[in-house]
C-alpha positions as CSV (number, residue, x, y, z in Angstrom):
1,X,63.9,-17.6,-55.0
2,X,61.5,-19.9,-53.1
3,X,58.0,-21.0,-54.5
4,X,56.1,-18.3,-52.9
5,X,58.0,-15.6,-54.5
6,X,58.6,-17.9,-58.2
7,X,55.2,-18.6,-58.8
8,X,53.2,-15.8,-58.3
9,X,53.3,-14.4,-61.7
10,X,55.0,-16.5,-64.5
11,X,52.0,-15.8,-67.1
12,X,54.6,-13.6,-69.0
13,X,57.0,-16.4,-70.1
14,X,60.2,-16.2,-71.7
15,X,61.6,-14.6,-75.5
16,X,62.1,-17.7,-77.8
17,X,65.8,-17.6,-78.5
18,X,65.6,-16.9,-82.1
19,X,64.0,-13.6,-80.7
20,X,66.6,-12.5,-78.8
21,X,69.7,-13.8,-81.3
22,X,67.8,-11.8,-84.0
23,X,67.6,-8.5,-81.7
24,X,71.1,-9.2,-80.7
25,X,72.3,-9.4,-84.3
26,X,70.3,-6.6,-85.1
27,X,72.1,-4.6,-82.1
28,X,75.5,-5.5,-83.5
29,X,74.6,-4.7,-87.2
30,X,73.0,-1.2,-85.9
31,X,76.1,-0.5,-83.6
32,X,79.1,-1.9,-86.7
33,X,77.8,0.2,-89.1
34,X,76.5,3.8,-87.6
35,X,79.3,3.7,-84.9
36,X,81.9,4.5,-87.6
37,X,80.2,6.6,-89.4
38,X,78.7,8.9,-86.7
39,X,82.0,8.9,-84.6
40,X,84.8,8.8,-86.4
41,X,83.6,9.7,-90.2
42,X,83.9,6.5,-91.7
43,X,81.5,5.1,-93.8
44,X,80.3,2.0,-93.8
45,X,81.6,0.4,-96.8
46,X,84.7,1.8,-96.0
47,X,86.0,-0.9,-93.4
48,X,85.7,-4.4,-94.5
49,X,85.0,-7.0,-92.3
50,X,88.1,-8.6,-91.6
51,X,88.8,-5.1,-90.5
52,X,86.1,-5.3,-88.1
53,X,88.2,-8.5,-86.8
54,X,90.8,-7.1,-86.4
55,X,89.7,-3.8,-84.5
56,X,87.7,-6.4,-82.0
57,X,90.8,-9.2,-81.7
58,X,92.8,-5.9,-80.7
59,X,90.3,-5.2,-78.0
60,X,90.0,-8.7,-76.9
61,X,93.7,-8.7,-77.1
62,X,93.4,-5.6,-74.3
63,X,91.4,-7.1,-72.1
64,X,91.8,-10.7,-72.1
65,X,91.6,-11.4,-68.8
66,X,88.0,-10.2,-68.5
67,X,86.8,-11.5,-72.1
68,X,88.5,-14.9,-70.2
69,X,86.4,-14.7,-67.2
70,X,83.2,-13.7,-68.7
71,X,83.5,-16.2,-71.1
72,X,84.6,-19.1,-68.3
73,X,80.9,-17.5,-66.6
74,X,79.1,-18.5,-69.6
75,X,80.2,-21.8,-70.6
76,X,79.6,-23.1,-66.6
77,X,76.5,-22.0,-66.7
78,X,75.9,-23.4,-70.1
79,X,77.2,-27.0,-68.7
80,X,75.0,-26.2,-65.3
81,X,72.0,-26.1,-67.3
82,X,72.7,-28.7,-69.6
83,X,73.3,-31.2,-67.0
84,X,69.5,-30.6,-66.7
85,X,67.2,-30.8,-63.4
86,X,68.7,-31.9,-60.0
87,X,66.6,-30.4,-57.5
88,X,64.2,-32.8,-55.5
89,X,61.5,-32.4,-53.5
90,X,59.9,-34.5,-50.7
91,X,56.9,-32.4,-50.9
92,X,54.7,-33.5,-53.9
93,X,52.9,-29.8,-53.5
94,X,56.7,-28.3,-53.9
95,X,57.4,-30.6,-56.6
96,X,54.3,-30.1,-58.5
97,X,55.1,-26.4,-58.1
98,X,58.9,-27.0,-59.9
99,X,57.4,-28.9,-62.5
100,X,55.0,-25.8,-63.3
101,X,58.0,-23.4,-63.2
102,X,60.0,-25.5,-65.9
103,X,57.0,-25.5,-68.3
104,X,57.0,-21.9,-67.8
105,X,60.9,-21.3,-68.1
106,X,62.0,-23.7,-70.4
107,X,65.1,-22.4,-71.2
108,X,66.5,-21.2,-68.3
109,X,64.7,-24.1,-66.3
110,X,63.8,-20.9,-64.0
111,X,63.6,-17.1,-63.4
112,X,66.3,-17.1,-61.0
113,X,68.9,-18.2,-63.1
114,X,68.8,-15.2,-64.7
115,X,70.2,-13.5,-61.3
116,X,72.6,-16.4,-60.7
117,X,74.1,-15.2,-64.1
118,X,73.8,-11.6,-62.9
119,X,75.8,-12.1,-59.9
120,X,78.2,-14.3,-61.4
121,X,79.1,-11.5,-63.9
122,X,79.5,-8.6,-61.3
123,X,82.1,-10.9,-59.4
124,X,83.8,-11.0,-62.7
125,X,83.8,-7.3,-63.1
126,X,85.2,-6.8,-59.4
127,X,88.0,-9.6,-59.3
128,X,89.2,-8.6,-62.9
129,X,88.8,-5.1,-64.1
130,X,88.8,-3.6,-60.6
131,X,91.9,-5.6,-59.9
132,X,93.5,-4.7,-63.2
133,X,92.7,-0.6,-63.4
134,X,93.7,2.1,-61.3
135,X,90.5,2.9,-58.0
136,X,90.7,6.1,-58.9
137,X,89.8,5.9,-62.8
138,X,87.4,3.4,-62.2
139,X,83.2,4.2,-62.8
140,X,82.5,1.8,-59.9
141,X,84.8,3.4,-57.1
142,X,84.0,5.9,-54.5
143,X,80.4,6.6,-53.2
144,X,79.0,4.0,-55.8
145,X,81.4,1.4,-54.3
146,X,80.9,2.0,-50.9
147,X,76.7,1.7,-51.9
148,X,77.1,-1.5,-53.2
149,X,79.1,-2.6,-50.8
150,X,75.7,-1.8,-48.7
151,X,74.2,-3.9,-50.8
152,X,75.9,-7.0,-50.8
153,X,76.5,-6.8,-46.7
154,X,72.5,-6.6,-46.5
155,X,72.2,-9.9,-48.8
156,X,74.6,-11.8,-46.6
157,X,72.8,-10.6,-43.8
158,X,69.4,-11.9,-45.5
159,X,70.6,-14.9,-46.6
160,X,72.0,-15.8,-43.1
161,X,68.6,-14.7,-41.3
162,X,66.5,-16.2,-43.7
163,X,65.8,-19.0,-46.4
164,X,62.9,-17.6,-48.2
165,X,65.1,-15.1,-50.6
166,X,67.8,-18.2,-51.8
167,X,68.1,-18.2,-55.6
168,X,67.1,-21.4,-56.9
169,X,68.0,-23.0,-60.6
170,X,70.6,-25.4,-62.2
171,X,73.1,-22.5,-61.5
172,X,72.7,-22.0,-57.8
173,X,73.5,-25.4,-56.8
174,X,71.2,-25.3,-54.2
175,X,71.2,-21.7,-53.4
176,X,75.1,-21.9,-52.2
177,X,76.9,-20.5,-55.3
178,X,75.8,-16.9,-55.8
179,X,75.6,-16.2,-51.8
180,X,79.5,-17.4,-52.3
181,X,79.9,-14.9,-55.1
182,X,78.2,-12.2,-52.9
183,X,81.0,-12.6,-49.8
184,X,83.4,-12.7,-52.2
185,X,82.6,-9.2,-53.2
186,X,82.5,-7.6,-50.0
187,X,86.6,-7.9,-50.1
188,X,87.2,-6.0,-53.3
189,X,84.2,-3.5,-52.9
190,X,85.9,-2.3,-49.4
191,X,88.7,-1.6,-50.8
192,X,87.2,0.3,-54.0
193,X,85.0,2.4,-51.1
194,X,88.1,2.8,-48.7
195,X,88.7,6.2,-50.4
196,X,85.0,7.5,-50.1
197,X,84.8,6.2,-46.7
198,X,87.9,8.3,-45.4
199,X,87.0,11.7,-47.5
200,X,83.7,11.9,-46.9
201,X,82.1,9.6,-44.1
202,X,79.4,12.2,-43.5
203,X,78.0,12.2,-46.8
204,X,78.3,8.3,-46.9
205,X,76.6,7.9,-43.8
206,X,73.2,10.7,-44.6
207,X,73.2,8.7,-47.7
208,X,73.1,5.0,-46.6
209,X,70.8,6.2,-43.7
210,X,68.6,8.0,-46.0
211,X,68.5,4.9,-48.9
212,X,67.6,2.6,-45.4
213,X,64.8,4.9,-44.0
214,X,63.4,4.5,-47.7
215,X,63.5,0.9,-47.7
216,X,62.6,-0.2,-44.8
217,X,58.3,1.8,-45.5
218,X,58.7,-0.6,-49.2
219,X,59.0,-4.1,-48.2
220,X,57.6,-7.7,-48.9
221,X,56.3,-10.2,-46.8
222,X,57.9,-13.4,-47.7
223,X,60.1,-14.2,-44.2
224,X,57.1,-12.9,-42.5
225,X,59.3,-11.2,-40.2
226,X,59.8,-7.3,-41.6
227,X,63.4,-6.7,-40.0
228,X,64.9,-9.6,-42.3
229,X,62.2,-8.6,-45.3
230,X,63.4,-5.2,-45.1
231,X,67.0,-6.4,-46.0
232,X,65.9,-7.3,-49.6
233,X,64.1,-4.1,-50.6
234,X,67.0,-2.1,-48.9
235,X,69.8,-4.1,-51.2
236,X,67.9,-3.4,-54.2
237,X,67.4,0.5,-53.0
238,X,71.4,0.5,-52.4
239,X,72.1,-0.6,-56.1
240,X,70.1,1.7,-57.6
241,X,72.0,4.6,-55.7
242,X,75.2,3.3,-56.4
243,X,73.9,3.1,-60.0
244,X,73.4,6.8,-59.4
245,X,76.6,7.0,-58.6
246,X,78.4,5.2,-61.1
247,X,76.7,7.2,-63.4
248,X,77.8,10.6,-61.7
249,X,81.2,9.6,-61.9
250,X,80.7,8.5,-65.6
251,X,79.7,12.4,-66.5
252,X,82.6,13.8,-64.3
253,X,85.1,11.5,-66.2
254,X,83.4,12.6,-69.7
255,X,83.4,16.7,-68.9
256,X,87.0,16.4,-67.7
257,X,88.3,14.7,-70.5
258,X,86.6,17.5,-72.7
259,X,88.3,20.2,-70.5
260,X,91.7,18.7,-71.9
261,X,92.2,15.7,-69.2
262,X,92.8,12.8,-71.7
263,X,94.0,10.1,-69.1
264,X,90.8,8.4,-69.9
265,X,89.9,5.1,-68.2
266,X,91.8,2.1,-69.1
267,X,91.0,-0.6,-71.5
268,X,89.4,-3.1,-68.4
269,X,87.6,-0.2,-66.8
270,X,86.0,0.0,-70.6
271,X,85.1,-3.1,-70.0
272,X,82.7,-2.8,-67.0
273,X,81.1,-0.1,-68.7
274,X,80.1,-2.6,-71.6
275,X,79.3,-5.4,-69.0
276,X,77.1,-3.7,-66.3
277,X,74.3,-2.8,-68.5
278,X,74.1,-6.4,-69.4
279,X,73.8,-7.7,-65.7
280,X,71.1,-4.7,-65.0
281,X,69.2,-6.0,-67.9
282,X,69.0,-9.8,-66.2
283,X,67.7,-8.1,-63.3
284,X,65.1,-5.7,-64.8
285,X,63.8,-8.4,-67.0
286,X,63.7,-10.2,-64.1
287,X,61.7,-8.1,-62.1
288,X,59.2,-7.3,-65.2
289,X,58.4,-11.3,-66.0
290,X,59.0,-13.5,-63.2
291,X,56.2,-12.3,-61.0
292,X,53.1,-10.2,-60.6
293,X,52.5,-7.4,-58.0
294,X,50.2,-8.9,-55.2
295,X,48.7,-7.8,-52.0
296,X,49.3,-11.0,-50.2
297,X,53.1,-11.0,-50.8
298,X,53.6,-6.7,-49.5
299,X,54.3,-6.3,-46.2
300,X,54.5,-2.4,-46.4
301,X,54.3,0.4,-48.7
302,X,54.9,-0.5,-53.0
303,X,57.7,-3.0,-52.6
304,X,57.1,-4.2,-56.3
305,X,57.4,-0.2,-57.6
306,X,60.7,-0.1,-55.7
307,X,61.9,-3.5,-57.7
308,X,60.7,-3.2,-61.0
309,X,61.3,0.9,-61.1
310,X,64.5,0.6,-59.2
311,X,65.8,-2.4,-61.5
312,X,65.0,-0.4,-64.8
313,X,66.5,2.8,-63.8
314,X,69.6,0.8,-63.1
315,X,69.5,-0.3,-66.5
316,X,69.1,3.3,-68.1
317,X,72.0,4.6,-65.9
318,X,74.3,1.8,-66.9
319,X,73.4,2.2,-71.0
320,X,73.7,6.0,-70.4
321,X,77.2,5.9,-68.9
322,X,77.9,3.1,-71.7
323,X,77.0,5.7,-74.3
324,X,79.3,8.9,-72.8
325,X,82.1,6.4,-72.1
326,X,82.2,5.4,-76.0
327,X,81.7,9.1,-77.0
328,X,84.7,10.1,-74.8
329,X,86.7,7.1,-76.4
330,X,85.6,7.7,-79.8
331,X,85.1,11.0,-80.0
332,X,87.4,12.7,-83.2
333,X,86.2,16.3,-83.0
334,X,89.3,17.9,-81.8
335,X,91.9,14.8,-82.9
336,X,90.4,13.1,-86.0
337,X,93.0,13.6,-89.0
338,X,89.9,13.9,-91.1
339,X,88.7,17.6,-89.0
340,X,92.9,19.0,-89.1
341,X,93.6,21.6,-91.8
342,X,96.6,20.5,-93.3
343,X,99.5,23.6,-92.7
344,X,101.3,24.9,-95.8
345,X,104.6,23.0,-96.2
346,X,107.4,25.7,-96.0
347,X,108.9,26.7,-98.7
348,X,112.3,24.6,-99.7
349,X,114.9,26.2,-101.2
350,X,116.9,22.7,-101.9
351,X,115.9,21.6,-104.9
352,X,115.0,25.3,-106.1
353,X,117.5,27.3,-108.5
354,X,118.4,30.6,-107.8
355,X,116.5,32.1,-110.3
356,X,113.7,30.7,-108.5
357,X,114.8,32.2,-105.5
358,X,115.4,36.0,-106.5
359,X,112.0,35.8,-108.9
360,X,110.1,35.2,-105.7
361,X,111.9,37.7,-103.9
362,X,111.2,40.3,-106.7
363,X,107.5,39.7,-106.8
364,X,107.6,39.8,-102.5
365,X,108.9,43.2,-103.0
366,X,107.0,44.8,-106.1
367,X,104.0,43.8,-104.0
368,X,105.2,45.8,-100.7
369,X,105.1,48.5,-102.9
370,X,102.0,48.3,-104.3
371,X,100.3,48.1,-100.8
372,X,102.6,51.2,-99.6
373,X,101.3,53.3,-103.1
374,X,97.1,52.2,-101.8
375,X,98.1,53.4,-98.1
């Protein structure tokens, strides 16, 4: 974002990347070996780790498209970065400003690249899972669609009005690429909210009205104007209800597949549930470092509460709907082979003699008439 909004905070830095590789690796070790054993009764040393490769190259197999595209999303923004700082300034105040920023972000080379990469990965999880599974089996479809849809028509709007909310960073390219990325969504989120829309417009409408009447008493004072600052709170208040959302239509997917419904979601739609707790985390993490609360920068009520509360219940939503989505996947409790009593094999009379026959018979009937002498 601009230097008013970049600079405020910054005192809480960055994690050194050996921090996050080790909690990542960690994360993976945690998940590889309790996932298994809690779901599907296997215990750890019982899969080896080229099965473990295989069992992921099959996934990866099933939804190459979107491995593709999310991979694509990191290696530009891996080049982006790499080609290192190409912003200038005229100002020497601004510039001295960037410099400061840098020293305080030196990996990212700025907070805001964190939601560059955040809206680059939601574009990926509209144009290729939504594209690729059915509207109606999809978390993000529905009411929670036709919220964020919300959402990204108030950025536009804001970034149209106003220049003071621009993301800034090697991966913006001057602020142009992720409001791109946001227009591009509007196309695919309209028709993933067309559904909702029709149904139920009533509903809709009480609860975009009611998400904007809550927005617009929390707001900053960046644009110094509160009818364009009002559009930032409001985008963020619309995600965190279509998070809601998503999450509702997480559960009704998870008790319905328990009633007997096994359609299940589809192998993309699986996908976005392992990619959208990823792209809340960018943002609550964004929201929790980059900048402190200040009096200066509110225009009305606890826009910073709104942001940094909003942002991380986003997050829990998404890691909660994560959880019952592998649970429904995983889940053997009714279909494992492990949990099946095995059924008595009948009894064959091929390769049985005939005095095995009539000795069984025998005993079948000197036992009928020992329970007729107890009666």
């Amino acid at each position: 974002m601009d230097f008013s909004l970049a600079t405020v905070g910054g005192a809480a830095g960055i994690m050194s990347a050996s921090h996050v590789a080790m909690m990542g690796a960690t994360c993976f070790a945690i998940l590889g070996c309790e996932l298994p054993h809690r779901v599907a009764g296997l215990r750890p040393g019982s899969m080896t780790v080229r099965e473990y490769a295989g069992g992921a190259a099959k996934l990866a197999r099933r939804c190459a498209p979107e491995v593709i595209g999310v991979s694509a999303c990191l290696t530009l923004a891996v080049l982006l970065r790499l080609r290192g700082d190409t912003d200038a300034y005229s100002d020497p105040m601004e510039q001295q400003v960037w410099e400061q920023i840098k020293k305080e972000w030196p990996i990212l080379m700025g907070a805001d690249t964190l939601l560059n990469l955040q809206t680059w990965l939601r574009l990926v999880v509209l144009m290729f899972v939504a594209a690729r599974a059915e509207a109606t089996k999809l978390p993000l479809s529905g009411m929670a669609a036709a919220l964020l849809l919300a959402s990204m028509v108030a950025r536009t709007s804001l970034a149209v009005q106003t220049s003071w909310y621009r993301l800034e960073g090697p991966l913006a390219l001057g602020g142009d690429l992720p409001i791109a990325c946001e227009v591009a969504m509007l196309p695919r989120l309209a028709m993933l909210s067309v559904e909702a829309l029709r149904t139920s417009p009533v509903a809709a409408s009480v609860v975009v009205s009611v998400t904007t009447w809550f927005a617009s008493h929390h707001f900053l004072n960046l644009a110094q104007d509160p009818s364009v600052d009002r559009l930032f709170t409001a985008a963020h208040a619309f995600e965190t209800v279509a998070a809601c959302a998503y999450f509702l239509n997480t559960v009704m997917h998870y008790c319905s597949s328990k009633e007997g419904d096994r359609s299940g979601y589809s192998a993309s739609a699986g996908f976005m549930h392992l990619v959208m707790p990823v792209q809340a985390a960018l943002a609550a993490y964004y929201f929790l470092t980059a900048f402190e609360p200040s009096p200066n920068l509110v225009g009305s009520g606890r826009p910073f509460c709104l942001l940094c509360i909003g942002n991380l219940l986003q997050l829990g939503l998404y890691m909660i709907s994560m959880a019952l989505h592998l649970s429904g996947c995983f889940d053997s409790s009714e279909d494992s082979p492990a949990q099946r009593e095995p059924t008595p094999a009948p009894f064959d009379t091929t390769d049985a003699t005939i005095d095995d026959v009539l000795v069984g018979e025998e005993r079948g009937l000197v036992g009928t008439a020992q329970d007729k002498e107890q009666i």
